[in-house]
C-alpha positions as CSV (number, residue, x, y, z in Angstrom):
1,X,-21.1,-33.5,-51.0
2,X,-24.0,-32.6,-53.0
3,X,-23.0,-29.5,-53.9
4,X,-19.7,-30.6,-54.8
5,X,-21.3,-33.5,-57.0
6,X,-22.5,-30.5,-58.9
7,X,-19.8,-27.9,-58.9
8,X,-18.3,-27.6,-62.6
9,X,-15.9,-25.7,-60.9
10,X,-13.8,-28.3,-59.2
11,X,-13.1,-29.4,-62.3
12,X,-9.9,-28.4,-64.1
13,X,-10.8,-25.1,-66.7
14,X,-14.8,-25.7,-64.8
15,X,-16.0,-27.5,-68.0
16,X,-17.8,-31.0,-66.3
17,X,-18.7,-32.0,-62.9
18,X,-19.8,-34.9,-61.4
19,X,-23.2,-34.7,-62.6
20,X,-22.9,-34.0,-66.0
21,X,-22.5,-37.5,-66.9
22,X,-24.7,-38.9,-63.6
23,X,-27.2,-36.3,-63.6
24,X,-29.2,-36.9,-59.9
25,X,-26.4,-38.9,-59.0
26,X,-27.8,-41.5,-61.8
27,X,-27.2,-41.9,-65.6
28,X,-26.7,-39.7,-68.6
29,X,-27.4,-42.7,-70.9
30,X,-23.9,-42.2,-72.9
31,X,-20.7,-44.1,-73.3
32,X,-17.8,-42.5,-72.2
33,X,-14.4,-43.5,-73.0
34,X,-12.8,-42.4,-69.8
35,X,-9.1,-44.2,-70.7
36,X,-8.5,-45.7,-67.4
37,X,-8.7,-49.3,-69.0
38,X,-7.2,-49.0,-72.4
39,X,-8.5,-46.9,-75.1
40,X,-11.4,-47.4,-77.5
41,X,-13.2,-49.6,-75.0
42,X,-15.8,-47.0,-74.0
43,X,-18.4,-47.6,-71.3
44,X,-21.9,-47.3,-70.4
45,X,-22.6,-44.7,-67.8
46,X,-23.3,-46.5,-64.5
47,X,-26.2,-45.5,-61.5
48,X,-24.1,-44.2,-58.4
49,X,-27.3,-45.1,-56.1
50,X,-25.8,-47.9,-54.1
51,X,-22.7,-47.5,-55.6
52,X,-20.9,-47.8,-52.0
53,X,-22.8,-50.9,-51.4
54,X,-22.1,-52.9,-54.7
55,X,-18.6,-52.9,-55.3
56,X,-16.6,-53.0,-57.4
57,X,-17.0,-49.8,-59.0
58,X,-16.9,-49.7,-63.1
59,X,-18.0,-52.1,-65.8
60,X,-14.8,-54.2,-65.2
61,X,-13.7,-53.7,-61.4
62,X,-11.0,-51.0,-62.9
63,X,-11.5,-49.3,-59.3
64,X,-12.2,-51.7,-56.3
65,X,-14.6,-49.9,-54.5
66,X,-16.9,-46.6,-54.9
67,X,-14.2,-44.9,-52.1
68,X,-11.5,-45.4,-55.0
69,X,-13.3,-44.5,-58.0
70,X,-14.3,-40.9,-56.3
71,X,-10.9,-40.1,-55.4
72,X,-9.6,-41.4,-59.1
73,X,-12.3,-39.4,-60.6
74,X,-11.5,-36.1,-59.2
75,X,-7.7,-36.7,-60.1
76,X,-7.7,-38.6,-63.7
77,X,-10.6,-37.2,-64.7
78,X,-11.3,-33.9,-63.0
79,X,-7.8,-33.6,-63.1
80,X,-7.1,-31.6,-60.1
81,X,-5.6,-32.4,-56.8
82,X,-8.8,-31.7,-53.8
83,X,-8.5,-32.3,-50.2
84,X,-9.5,-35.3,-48.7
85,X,-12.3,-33.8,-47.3
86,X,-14.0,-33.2,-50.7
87,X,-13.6,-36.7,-51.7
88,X,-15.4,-37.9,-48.1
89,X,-17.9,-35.5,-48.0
90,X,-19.4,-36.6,-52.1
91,X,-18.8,-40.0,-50.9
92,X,-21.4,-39.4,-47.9
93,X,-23.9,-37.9,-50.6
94,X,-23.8,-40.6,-52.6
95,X,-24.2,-43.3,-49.5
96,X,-27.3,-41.0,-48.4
97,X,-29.1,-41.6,-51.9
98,X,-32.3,-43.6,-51.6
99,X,-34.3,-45.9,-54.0
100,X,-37.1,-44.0,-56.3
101,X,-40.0,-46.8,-56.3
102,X,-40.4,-48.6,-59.9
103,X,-43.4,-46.6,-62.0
104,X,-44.4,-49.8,-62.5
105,X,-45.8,-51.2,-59.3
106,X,-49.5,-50.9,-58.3
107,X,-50.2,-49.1,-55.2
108,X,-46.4,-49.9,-54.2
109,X,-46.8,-53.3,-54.7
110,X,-45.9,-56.1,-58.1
111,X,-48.7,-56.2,-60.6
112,X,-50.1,-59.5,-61.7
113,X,-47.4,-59.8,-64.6
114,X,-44.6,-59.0,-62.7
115,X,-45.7,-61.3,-60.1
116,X,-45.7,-64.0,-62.6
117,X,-42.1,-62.6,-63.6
118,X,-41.1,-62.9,-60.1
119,X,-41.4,-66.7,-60.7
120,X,-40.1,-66.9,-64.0
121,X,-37.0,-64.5,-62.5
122,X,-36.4,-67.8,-60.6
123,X,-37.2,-70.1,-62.3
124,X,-34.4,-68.9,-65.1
125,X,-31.8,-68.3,-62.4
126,X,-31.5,-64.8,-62.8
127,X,-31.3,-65.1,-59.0
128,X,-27.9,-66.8,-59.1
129,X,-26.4,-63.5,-59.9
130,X,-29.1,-61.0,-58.9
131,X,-30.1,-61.7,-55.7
132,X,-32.7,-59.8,-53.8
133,X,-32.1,-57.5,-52.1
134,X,-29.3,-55.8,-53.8
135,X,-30.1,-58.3,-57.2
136,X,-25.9,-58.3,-57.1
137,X,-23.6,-61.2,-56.4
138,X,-20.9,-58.5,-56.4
139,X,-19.0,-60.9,-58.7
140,X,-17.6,-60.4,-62.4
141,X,-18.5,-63.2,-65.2
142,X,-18.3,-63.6,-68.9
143,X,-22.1,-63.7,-70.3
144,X,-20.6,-63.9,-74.1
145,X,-21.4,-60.1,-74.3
146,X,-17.5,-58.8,-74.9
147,X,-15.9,-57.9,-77.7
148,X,-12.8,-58.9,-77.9
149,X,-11.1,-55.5,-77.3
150,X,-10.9,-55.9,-73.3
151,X,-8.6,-57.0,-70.6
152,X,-10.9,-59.7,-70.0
153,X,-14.5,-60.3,-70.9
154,X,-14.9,-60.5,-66.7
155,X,-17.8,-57.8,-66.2
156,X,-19.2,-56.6,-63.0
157,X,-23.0,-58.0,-61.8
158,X,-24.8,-54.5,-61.5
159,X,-28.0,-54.1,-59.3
160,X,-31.0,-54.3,-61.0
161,X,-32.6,-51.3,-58.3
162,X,-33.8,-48.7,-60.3
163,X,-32.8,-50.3,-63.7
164,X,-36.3,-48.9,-64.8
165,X,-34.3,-45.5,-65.2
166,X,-31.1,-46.6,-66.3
167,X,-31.4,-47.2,-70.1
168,X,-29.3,-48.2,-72.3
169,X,-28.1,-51.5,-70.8
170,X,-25.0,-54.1,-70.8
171,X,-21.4,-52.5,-70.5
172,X,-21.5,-50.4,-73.2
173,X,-25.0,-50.0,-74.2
174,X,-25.6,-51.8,-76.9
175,X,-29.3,-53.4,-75.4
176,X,-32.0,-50.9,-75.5
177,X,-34.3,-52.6,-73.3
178,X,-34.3,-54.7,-70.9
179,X,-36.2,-57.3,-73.4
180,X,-33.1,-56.6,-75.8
181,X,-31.0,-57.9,-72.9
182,X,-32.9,-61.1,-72.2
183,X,-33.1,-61.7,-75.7
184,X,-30.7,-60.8,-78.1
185,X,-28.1,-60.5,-76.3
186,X,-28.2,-63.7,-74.1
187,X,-25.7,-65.8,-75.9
188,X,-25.9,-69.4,-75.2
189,X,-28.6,-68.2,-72.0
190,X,-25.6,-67.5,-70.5
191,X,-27.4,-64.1,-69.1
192,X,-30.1,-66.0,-67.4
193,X,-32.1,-69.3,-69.2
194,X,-34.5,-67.5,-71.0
195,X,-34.7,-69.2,-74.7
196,X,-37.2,-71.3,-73.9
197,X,-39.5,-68.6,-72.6
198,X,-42.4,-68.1,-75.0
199,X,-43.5,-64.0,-75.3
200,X,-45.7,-63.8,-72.8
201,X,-43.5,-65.5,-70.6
202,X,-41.0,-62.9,-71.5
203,X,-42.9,-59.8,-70.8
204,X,-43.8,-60.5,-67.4
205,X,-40.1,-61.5,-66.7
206,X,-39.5,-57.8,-68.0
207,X,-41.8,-56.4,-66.1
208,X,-40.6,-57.7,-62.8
209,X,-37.2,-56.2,-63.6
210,X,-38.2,-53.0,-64.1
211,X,-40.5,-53.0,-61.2
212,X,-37.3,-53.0,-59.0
């Protein structure tokens, strides 16, 4: 499965594989425009660590579950036809990917900030939707980040595990940082209540995220 994940030769004309936008089996950082919702809707590259785990698979639940999007990605966007056994075999890569611990614990454990963040995490609710220890619901909701060129404005919950590496954030990438997220683009707090946080407050919030 690993191999294939990185074979630009299953590809039709061997021009892409698997990795080339999820290099590691993580994120290239890009938007890609992939069609399979409608067209000039492109989307943020997602991590396929835990991707099994967390359905559904995309930005907006296009393809149920991880099983489906592997099979629709080597036919509508590899554009060939594998066997089965291809499909099952990057699946069981993907489910055997593991967590890289946060550079930002101490000795393996929260620092002082994010420990403070911990409690702020709470105390704004981000734990409605990002509960530990996956920090997904697994449901879709409209936090007043769409743009009016979707479906719906229904967007998957993604896990925040590993979201220290997985930069740019929101669907398509508009937040740099995760402080962009909590900020500027928290309409109405609708992404967690975090307009009454003072700086400090939302730093150590920040660093608790990134600490997953």
């Amino acid at each position: 499965g690993e191999k294939l994940f990185h074979d630009a030769t299953a590809c039709f004309q061997h021009w892409q594989s698997c990795s080339s936008c999820h290099p590691d089996a993580r994120v290239d950082g890009l938007n890609w425009d992939l069609l399979n919702d409608g067209m000039g809707n492109p989307k943020n590259t997602k991590n396929m660590l835990l991707a099994h785990q967390t359905p559904p698979a995309m930005s907006t639940g296009i393809r149920g579950d991880a099983e489906t999007a592997v099979r629709a990605g080597i036919r509508f966007i590899f554009f060939v036809v594998r066997p089965e056994t291809d499909a099952e075999a990057i699946d069981a890569y993907l489910k055997s990917l593991e967590p890289i611990p946060s550079p930002y614990l101490v000795d393996g454990e929260l620092s002082e900030s994010a420990e403070r963040g911990k409690a702020i995490f709470e105390k704004a609710r981000c734990t409605v939707c990002h509960p530990a220890p996956l920090f997904t619901d697994l449901k879709q909701y409209d936090v007043g980040t769409g743009v009016g060129n979707e479906e719906n404005q229904l967007f998957d919950t993604p896990t925040l595990v590993e979201v220290w590496r997985t930069a740019p954030y929101l669907y398509d990438g508009r937040a740099a940082t995760i402080e962009d997220v909590l900020t500027w683009h928290n309409p109405n707090d609708r992404h967690g209540e975090t307009s009454g946080l003072n700086q400090d407050q939302i730093a150590d919030l920040v660093e608790y995220v990134l600490s997953q």
